[in-house]
C-alpha positions in Angstrom: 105.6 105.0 87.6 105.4 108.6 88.5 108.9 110.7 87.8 110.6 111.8 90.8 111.9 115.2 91.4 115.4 115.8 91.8 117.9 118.6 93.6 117.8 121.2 91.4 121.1 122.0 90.0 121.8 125.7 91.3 121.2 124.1 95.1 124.7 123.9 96.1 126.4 121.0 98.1 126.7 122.9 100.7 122.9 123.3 101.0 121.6 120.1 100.0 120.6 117.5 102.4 123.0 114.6 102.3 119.5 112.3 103.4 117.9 113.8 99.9 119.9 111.3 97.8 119.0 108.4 100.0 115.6 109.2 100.3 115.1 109.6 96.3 117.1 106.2 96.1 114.7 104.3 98.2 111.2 106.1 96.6 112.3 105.0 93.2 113.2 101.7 94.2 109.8 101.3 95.9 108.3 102.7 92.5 110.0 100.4 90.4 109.1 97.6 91.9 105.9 98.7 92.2 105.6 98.9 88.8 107.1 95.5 88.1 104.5 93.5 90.2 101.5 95.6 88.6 103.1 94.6 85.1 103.6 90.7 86.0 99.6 90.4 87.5 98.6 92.1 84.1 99.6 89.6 82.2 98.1 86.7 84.9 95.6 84.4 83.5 92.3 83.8 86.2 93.6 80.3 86.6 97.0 81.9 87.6 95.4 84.3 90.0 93.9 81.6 92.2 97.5 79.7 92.5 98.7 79.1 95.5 101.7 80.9 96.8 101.8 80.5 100.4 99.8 78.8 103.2 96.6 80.2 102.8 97.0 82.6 100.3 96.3 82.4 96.3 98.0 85.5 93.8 94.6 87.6 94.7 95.4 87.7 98.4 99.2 88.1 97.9 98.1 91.0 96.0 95.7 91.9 98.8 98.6 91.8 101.3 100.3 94.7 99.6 97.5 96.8 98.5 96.3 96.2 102.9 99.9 97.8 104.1 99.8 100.3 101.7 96.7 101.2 102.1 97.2 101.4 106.2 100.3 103.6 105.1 98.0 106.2 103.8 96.0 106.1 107.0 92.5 104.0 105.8 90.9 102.7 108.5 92.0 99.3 109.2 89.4 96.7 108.9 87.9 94.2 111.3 89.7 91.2 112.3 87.4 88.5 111.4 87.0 85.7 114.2 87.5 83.0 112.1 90.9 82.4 111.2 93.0 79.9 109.1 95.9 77.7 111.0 98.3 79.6 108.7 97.5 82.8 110.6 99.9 82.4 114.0 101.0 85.9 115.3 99.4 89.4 115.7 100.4 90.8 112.3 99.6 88.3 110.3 95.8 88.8 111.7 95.9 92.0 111.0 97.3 91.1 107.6 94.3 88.5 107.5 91.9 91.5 107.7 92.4 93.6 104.7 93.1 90.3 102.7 89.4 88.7 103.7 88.1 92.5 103.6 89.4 92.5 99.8 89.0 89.1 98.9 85.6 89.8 97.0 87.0 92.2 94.4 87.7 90.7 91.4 91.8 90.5 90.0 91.1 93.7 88.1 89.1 95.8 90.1 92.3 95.0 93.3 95.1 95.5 90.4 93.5 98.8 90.0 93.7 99.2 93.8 97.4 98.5 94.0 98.1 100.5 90.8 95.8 104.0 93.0 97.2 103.2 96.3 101.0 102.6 95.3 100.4 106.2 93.0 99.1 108.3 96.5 102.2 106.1 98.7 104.7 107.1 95.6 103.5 111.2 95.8 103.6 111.3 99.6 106.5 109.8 100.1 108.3 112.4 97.6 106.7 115.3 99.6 108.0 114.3 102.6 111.1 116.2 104.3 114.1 114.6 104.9 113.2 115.1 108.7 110.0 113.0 108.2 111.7 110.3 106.2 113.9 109.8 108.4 112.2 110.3 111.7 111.9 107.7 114.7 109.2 105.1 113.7 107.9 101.2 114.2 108.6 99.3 112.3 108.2 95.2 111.6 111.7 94.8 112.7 111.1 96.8 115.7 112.0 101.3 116.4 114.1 102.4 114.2 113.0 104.9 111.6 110.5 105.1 108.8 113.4 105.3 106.4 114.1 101.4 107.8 110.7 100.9 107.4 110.3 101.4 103.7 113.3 99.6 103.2 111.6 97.1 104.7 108.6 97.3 102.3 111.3 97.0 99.2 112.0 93.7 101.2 108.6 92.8 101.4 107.6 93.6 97.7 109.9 92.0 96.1 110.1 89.1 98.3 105.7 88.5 97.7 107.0 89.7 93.8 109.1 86.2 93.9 106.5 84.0 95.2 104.3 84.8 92.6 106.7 84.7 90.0 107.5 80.8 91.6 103.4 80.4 92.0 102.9 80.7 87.9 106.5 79.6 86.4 107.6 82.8 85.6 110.9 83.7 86.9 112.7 87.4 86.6 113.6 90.6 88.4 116.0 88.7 90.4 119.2 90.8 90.1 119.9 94.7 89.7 118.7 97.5 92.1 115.6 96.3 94.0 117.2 92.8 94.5 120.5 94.4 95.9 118.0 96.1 98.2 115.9 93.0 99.3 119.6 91.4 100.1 121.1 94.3 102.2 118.1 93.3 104.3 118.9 89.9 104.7 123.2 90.5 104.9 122.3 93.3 107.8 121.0 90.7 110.0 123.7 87.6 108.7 125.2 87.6 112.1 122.0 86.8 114.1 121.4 83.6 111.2 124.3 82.3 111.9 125.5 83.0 115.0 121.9 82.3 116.7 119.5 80.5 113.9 122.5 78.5 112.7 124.3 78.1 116.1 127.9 78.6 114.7 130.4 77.3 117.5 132.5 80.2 119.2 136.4 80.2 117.3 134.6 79.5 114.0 134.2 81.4 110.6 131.9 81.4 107.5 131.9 82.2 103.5 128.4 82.2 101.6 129.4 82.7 98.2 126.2 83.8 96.0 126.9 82.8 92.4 124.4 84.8 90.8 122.3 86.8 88.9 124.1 88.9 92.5 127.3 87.7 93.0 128.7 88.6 96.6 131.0 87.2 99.0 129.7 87.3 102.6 132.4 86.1 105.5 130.9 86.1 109.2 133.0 85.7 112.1 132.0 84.0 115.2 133.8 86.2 118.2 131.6 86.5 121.3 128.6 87.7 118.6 128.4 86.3 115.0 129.0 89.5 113.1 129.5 90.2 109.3 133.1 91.3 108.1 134.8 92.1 104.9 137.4 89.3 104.2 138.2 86.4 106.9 141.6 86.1 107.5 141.9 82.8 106.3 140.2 80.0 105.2 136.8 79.6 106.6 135.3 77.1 108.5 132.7 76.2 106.5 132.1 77.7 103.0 128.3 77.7 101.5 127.6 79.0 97.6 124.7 78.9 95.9 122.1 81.5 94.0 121.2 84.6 94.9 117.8 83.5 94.2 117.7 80.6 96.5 119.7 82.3 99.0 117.1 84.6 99.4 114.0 82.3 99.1 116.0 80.2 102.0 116.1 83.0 104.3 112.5 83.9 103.5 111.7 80.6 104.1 110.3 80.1 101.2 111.4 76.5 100.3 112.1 73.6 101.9 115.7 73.8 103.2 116.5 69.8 103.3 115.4 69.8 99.7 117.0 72.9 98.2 120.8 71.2 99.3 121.1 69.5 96.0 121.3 73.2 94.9 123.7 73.8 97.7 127.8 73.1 97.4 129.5 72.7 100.9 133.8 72.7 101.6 135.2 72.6 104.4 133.4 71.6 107.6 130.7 69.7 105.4 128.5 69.3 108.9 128.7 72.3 109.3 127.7 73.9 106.3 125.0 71.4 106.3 123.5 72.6 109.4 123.8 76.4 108.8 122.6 75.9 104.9 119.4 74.7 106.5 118.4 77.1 109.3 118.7 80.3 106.7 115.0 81.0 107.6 114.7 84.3 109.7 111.7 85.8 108.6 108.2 85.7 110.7 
């Protein structure tokens, strides 16, 4: 991974940006992970490269996924949308998602690793260069306007959420706690209050405790007041209390597993019903 500059030391507080820090915090992360899915599909065998992962996509397209965005980050010309479509294909991004994997799907697992390792190298040395004004300018992104700083927080998201399906694809679990994870759940704790309140339907009066057990531990409380909304400590005992992994916590609300099945891996107190019916509407993700 490419080192990243730092404020040089005779720029006073005073003069620095306060966005610089944030900015350098959310490059490296991107690097770093980065790095870590390049690493993990260098040690893939062929026969793990043509697992499947998700519906309608094998390693090689996951793969194709990321080096597509990234590669439409740089401003490449976006390919075709072919007019033959798989069922697993239902919105308007994931056909344009469907393009540059079918566009790419005839290079071999070396020839796209080397694609990711270029493309990821020309995303790491633009996105250093840019001002803190850019980085953090108004910009669409999958979650809707907001700015492109939200936006490649989003990408850490995305990463490191395709970087787990793999990992579950070939039996090789990892990088599921420390920087880039904390990062992948502040995406999922920032929008807590609209899975429970609206996926999970919470009643009105009630209150919630997710306790994640590992490799992150963290304590989430959600009140339900008008609009579900995440809060430091409840002021009691909650209504229903969920804890589990980190890891499956995550691969729930990517809806990544099947939510009926993963309660065996689930402990419920309190309202048991509850708990039961929030535990399995975690899924927020398109």
């Amino acid at each position: 991974m490419s080192e990243l500059p730092s404020v040089p030391a005779d720029v006073t507080a005073s003069q620095a940006d306060p966005r610089d820090a944030e900015q350098e915090r959310i490059v490296t992360l991107l690097g770093q992970e980065w790095s870590v899915i390049a690493d993990l599909l260098a040690g893939l065998t062929r026969e793990q490269w043509s697992l499947p992962v998700l519906p309608g996509w094998d390693v090689h397209d996951v793969l194709a996924h990321l080096v597509g965005t990234e590669r439409t980050l740089t401003g490449a010309k976006h390919p075709q949308v072919p007019d033959q479509l798989g069922e697993h294909v239902r919105n308007d991004i994931a056909r344009l998602n469907e393009a540059w994997i079918v566009a790419l799907r005839e290079l071999s697992d070396a020839q796209l690793l080397a694609q990711f390792r270029t493309v990821t190298a020309q995303r790491l040395a633009a996105l250093t260069a840019m001002t803190a004004d850019d980085f953090f300018a108004p910009s669409w992104t999958p979650a809707g306007n907001a700015t492109y700083d939200r936006f490649m927080k989003i990408r850490i998201f995305d990463c490191w959420m395709h970087e787990q399906d793999i990992r579950a694809a070939v039996g090789t679990p990892g990088n599921d706690g420390g920087a880039v994870a904390d990062q992948a759940l502040a995406e999922v704790t920032g929008a807590l209050g609209y899975i429970i309140g609206k996926r999970g339907q919470a009643p009105q009066g009630s209150s919630v405790r997710i306790t994640l057990t590992g490799p992150i531990q963290r304590e989430l409380n959600v009140v339900v007041a008008g609009k579900a909304q995440l809060v430091d400590a409840l002021a009691g005992e909650p209504t229903a209390a969920i804890a589990l992994s980190s890891s499956l916590f995550l691969r729930l609300t990517g809806g990544r597993e099947d939510a009926r099945a993963a309660l065996a891996r689930v402990e419920l107190a309190g309202d048991v019903g509850l708990g039961r019916q929030l535990a399995t509407n975690l899924a927020f993700t398109i």
